[in-house]
C-alpha positions as CSV (number, residue, x, y, z in Angstrom):
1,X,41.9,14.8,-50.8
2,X,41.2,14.7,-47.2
3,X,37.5,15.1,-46.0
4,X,36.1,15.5,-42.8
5,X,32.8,16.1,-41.6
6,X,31.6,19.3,-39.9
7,X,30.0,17.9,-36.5
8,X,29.5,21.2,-34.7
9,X,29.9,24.8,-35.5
10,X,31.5,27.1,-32.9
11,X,30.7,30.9,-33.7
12,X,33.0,32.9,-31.7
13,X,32.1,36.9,-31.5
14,X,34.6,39.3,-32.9
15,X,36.6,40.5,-29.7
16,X,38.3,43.6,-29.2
17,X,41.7,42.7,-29.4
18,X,42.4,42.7,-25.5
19,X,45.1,40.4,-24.7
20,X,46.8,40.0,-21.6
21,X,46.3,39.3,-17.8
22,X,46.6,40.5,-14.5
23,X,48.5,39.3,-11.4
24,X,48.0,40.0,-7.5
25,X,51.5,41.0,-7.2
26,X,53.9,42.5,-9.1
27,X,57.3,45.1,-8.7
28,X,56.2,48.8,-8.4
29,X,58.9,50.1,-9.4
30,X,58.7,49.2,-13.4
31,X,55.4,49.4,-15.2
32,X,56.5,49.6,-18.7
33,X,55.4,48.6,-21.9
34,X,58.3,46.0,-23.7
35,X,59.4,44.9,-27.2
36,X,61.8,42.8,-28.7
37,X,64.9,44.6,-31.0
38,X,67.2,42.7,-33.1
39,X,64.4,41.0,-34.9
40,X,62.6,42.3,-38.0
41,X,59.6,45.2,-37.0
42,X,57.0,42.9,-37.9
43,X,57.8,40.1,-35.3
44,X,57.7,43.3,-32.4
45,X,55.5,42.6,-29.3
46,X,54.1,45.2,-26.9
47,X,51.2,44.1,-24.5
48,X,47.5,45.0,-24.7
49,X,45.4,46.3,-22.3
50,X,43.8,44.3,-20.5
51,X,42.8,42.8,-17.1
52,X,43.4,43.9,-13.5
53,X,45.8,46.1,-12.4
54,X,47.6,44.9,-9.4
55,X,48.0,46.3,-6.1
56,X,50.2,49.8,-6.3
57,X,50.3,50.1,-2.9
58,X,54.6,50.7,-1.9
59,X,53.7,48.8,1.7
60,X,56.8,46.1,2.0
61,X,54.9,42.8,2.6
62,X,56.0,39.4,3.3
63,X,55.4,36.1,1.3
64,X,51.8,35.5,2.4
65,X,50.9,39.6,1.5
66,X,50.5,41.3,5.0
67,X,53.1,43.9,6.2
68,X,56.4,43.5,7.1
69,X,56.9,42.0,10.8
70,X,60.1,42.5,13.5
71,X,60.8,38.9,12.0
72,X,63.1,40.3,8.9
73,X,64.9,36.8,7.6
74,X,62.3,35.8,5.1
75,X,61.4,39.1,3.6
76,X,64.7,40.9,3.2
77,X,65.8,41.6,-0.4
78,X,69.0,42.8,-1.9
79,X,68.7,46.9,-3.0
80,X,71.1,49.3,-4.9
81,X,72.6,52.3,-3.3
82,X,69.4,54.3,-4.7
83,X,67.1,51.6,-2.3
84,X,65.7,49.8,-5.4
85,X,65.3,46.5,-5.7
86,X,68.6,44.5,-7.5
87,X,67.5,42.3,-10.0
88,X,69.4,38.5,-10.1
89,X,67.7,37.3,-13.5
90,X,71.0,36.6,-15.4
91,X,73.0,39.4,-17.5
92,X,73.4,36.9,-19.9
93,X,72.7,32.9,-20.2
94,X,74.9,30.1,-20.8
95,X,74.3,28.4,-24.8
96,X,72.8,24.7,-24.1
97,X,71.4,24.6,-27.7
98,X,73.9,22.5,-28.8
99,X,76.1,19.7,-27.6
100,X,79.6,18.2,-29.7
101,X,78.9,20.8,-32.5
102,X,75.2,19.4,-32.6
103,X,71.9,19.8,-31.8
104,X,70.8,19.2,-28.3
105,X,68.5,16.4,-27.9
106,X,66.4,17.1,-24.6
107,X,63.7,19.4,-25.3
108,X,64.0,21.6,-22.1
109,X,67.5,22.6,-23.0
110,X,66.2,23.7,-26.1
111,X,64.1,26.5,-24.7
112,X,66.5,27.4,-22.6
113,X,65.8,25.4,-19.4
114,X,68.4,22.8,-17.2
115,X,71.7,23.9,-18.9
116,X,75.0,23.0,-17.0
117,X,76.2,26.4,-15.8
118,X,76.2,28.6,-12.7
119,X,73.0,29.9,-11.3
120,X,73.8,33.5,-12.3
121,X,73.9,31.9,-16.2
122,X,70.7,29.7,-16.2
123,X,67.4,28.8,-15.4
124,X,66.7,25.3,-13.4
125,X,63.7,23.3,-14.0
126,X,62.1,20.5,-11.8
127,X,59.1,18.4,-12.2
128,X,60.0,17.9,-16.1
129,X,57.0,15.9,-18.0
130,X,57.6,15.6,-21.5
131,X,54.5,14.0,-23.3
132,X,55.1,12.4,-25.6
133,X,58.7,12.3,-24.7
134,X,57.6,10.6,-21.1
135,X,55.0,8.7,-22.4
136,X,55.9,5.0,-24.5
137,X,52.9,4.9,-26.7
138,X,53.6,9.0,-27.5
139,X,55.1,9.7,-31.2
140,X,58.2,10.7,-31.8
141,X,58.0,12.4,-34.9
142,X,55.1,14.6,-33.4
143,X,58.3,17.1,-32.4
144,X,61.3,17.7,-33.4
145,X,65.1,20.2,-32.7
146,X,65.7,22.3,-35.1
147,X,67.7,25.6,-36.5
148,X,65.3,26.4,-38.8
149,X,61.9,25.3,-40.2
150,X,60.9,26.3,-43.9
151,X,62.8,28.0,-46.5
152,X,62.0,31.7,-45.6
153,X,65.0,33.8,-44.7
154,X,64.9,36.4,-42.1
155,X,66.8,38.8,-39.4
156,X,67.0,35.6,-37.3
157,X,69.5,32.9,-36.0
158,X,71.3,32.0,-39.6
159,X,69.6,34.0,-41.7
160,X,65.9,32.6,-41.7
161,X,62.6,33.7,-40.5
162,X,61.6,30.6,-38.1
163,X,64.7,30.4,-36.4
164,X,66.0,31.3,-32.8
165,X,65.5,35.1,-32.3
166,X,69.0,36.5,-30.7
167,X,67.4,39.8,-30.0
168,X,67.3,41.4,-26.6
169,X,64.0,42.7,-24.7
170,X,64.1,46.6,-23.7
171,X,61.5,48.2,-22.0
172,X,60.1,51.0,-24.7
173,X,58.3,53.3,-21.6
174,X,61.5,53.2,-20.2
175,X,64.8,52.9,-22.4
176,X,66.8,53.3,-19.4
177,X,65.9,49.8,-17.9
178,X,68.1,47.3,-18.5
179,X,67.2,44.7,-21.6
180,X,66.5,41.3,-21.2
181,X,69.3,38.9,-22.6
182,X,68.2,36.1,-25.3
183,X,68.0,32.5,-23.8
184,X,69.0,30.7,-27.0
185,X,71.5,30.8,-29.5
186,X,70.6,28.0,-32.5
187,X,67.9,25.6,-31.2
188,X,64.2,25.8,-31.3
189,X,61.3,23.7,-30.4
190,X,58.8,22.3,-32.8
191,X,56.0,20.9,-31.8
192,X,53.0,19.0,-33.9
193,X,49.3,17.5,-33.6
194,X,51.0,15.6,-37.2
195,X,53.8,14.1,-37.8
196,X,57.2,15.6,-38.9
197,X,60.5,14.8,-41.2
198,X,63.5,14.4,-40.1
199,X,66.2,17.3,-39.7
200,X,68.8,17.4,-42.4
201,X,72.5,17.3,-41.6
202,X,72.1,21.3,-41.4
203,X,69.5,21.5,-38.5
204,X,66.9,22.1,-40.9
205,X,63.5,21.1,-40.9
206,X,61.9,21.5,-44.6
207,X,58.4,19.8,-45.5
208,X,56.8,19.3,-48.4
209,X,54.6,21.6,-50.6
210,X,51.1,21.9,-48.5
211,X,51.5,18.2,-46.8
212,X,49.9,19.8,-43.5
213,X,47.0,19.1,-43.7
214,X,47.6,15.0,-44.8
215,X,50.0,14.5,-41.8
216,X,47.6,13.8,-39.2
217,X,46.6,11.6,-37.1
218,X,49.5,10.8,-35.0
219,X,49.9,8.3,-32.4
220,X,49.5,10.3,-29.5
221,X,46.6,10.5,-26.9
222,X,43.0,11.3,-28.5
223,X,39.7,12.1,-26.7
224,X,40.8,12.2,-22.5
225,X,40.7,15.9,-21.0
226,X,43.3,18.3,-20.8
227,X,46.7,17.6,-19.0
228,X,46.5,18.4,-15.2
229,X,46.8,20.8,-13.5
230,X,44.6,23.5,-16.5
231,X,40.7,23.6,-15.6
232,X,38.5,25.1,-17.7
233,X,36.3,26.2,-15.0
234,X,35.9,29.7,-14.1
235,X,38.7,30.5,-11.6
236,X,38.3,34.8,-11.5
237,X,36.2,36.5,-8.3
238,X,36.8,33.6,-6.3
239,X,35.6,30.7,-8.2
240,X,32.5,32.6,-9.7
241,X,33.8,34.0,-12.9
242,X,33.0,37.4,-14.3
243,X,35.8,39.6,-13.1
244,X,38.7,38.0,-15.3
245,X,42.2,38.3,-13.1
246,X,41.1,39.5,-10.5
247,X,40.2,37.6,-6.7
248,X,41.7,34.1,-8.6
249,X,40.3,31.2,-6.9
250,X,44.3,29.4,-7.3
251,X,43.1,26.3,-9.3
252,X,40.9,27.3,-11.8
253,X,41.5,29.9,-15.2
254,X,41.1,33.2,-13.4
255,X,41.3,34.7,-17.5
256,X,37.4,33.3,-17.8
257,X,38.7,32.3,-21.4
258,X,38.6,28.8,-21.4
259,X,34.9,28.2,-19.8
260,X,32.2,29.4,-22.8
261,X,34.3,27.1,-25.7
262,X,35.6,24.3,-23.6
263,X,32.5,23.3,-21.1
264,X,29.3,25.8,-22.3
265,X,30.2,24.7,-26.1
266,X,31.4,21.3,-25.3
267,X,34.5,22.3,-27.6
268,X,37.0,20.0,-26.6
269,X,37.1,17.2,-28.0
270,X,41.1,17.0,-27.8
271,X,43.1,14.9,-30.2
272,X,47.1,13.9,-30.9
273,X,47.8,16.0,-27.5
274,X,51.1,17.0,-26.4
275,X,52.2,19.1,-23.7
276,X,55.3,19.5,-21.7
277,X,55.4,20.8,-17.9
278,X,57.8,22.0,-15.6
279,X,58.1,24.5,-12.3
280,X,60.5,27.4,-12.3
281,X,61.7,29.8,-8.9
282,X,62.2,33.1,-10.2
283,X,65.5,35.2,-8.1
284,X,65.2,37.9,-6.2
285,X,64.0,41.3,-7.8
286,X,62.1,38.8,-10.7
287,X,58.6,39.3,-11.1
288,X,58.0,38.0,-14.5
289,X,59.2,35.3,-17.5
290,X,58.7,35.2,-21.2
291,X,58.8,33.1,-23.9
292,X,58.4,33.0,-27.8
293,X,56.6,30.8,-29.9
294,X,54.3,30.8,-33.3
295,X,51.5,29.1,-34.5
296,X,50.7,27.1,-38.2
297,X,47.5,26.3,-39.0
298,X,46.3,23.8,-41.5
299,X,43.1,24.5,-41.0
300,X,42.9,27.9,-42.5
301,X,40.9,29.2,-44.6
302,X,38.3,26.0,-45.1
303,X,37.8,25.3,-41.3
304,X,37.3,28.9,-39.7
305,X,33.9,29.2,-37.4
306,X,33.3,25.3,-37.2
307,X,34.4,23.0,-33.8
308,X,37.9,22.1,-36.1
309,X,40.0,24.0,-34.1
310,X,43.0,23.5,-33.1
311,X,44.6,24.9,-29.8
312,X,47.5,25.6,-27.7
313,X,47.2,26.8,-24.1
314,X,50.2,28.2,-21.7
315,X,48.9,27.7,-18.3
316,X,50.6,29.0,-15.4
317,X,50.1,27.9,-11.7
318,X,51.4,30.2,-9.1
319,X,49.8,32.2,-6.4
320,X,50.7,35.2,-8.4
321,X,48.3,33.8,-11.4
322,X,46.9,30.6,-12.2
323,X,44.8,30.3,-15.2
324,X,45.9,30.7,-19.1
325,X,47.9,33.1,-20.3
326,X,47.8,32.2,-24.2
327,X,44.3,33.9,-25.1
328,X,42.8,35.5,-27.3
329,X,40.0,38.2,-25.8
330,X,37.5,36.1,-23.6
331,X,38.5,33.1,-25.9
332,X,41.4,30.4,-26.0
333,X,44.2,30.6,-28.7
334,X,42.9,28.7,-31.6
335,X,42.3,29.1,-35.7
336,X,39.4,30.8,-35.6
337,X,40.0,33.3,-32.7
338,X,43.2,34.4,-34.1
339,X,42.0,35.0,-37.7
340,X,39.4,37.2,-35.8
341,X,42.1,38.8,-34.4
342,X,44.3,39.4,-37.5
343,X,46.6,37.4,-35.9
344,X,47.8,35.4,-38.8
345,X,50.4,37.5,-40.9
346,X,51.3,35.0,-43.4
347,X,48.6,33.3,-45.5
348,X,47.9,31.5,-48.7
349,X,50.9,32.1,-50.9
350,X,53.2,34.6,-48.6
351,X,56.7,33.1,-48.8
352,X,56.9,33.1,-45.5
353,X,55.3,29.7,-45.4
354,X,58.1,28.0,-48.2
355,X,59.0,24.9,-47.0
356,X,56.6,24.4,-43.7
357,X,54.1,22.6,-45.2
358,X,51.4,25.2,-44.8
359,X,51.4,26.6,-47.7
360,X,48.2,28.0,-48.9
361,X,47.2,27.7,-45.2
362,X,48.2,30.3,-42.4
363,X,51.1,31.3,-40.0
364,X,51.6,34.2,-37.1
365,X,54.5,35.6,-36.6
366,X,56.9,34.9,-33.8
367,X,55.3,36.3,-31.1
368,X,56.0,37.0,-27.1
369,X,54.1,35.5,-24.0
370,X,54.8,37.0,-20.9
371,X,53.7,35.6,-17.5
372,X,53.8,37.1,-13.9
373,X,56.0,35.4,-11.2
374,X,57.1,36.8,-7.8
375,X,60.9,36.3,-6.5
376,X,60.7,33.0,-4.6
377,X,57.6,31.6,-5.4
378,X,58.1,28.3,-7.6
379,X,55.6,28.6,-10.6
380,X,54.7,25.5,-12.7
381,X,54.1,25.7,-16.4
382,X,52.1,23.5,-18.7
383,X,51.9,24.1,-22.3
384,X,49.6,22.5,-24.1
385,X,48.6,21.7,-28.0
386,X,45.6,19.5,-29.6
387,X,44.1,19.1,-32.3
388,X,40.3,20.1,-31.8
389,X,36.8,17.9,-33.5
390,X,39.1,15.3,-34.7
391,X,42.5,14.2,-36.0
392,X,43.0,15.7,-39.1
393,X,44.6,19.1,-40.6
394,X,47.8,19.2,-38.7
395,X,48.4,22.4,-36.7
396,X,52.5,23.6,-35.4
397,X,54.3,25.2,-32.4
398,X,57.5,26.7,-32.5
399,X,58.3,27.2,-28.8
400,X,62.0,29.2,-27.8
401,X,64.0,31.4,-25.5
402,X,62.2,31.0,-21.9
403,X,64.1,33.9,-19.5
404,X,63.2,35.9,-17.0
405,X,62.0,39.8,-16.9
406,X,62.8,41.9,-14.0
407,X,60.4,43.8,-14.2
408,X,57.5,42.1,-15.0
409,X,54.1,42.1,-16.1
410,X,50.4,43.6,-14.6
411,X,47.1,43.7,-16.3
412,X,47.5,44.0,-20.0
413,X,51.3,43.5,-20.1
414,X,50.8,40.3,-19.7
415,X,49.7,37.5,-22.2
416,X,50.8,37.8,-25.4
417,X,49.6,40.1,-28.9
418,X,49.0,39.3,-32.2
């Protein structure tokens, strides 16, 4: 039996469930609300509302926001025959998931990221830092390729429920848009503050029954801050905090979600860290990206409302947003601010959590993050997980499918819900 002590207890206020954020600039011409088809209903996202809403203004403006000049080279876009903007995001994406009837082996490939292929098929990465990956005294088995993870089965990639989802993106407010292509075909990302098996001949990932919360610590970094370039501080009306998305200061969270827990609290004491970075130009006509992932938790039920919990942050640095986009109300992703969102659909004995190790522990569902971007502009991504108070109770990411979205995402479109 593993024991810990409770050092701190972190009371987090029930929150309206309000996820999402806003961006300065984003395409006029789509505002629409989006889920994913081909999955099964429960796994469907549509974005909260939440944050600012973004200029509406039709005014053409160049790069740095003012309007258009005589000086037309940097600011001209490509337009259909109706005078709308043509979207270059890829009709469909080239399958870098696996490699000599294998599993790929690079962890960027396997959300989708670097694979050989024209530019009209794929999405190209630079400034790739893998940690533990990058890192010599990282763990190895603290991530792992798979095509599936646990025994559930499911509407996804072979049959199982966490397992690339093949489904496209539509926009529900409006069915006539085009729908966003999958990025994957049979790989996903796992990600762990633990320690994992190894993948079977198959591709699959199995664990044994409730070993979760045993499998920590690992070997990687405990107790130094968070990974550059996230800041805690309050990045929203210009550095002063208190208008969440809008007037972002461009270096610290302009969300306001990761100040109260992290600096008031003192909350973050981060353990077994790993994070992975990488900067992204969107095309012309993109104004947005998206991704899926999931979270386990090894901490649920026992450690709910105490300073063990565990976290993953997606932080985005762009001058369309910087700040975190993986929160939960005023408060960053974590055990105890999901349960208080009802984000965890599969607890205790649901069979959902066969073969992951958390059984008798907790699980959301596959779920959607969606970020702003605007055609050009390089944004950098660093996503983030920890273990939180100390090194115990391992907690698990399933990260998949990064692609781009035409049209988008302003105020509570973006983010991600439960």
């Amino acid at each position: 039996m593993v024991e810990r002590w409770v050092v701190a207890r972190v009371s987090l206020p029930c929150l309206a469930l309000c996820l999402g954020v806003g961006c300065r600039q984003f395409n006029p011409d789509f505002d629409r609300g989006q889920t994913e088809i081909g999955d099964e209903g429960t796994d469907d996202e549509v974005g909260a509302d939440i944050g600012s809403e973004g200029p509406t203004s039709e005014t053409d403006t160049t790069e740095t926001g003012s309007p258009d000049t005589e000086d037309t080279e940097d600011t001209e876009t490509d337009t259909t025959e109706t005078g709308e903007e043509l979207c270059e995001a890829p009709a469909a994406y080239v399958d870098c998931d696996t490699v000599n009837q294998g599993l790929v082996a690079d962890p960027f490939l396997a959300i989708g990221l670097n694979c050989l292929g024209p530019d009209d098929q794929t999405i190209q990465a630079e400034g790739l830092v893998f940690s533990p990956g990058n890192d010599p005294l990282g763990d190895p088995d603290s991530w792992r390729i798979v095509e599936s993870f646990g025994e559930a089965e499911g509407d996804n990639h072979g049959g199982k429920r966490w397992a690339a989802r093949e489904g496209k993106f539509v926009g529900s407010a409006d069915p006539g848009l085009d729908a966003v292509p999958p990025n994957t075909s049979s790989a996903i990302l796992v990600l762990t503050t633990g320690k994992l098996q190894d993948v079977d001949a198959e591709g699959a990932l199995y664990e044994e029954f409730n070993a979760q919360p045993g499998l920590g610590p690992n070997s990687n970094v405990d107790l130094v801050p968070e990974p550059e370039p996230i800041s805690p501080e309050l990045g929203s009306n210009d550095g002063m905090g208190g208008t969440p998305f809008q007037d972002c200061d461009g270096v610290n969270d302009c969300s306001d979600s990761l100040y109260q827990t992290w600096v008031v609290d003192d909350n973050a004491n981060f353990h077994d860290q790993l994070f992975m970075r990488f900067t992204v130009t969107p095309p012309e006509g993109v104004y947005g990206y998206l991704f899926d992932f999931a979270f386990f938790s090894s901490e649920h039920p026992t450690y709910l409302d105490t300073a063990f919990n565990d976290t993953f942050v997606a932080w985005s640095s762009s001058e369309s947003y910087t700040g975190n986009l993986t929160f939960v109300g005023q408060a960053p992703l974590s055990t105890t601010a999901l349960e208080q969102q009802g984000a965890f659909q599969f607890v205790g004995e649901s069979p959902a959590l066969a073969g992951t190790g958390f059984e008798t522990h907790a699980a959301t569902p596959w779920l959607l993050a969606r970020g702003p971007a605007t055609p050009g502009e390089p944004v950098q991504l660093t996503l983030f997980l920890a273990d939180v108070g100390d090194a115990l109770f391992a907690s698990v990411v399933l990260l998949d499918n990064f692609r781009w979205d035409c049209g988008g995402c302003v105020g509570g479109g973006c983010g991600f819900n439960p």
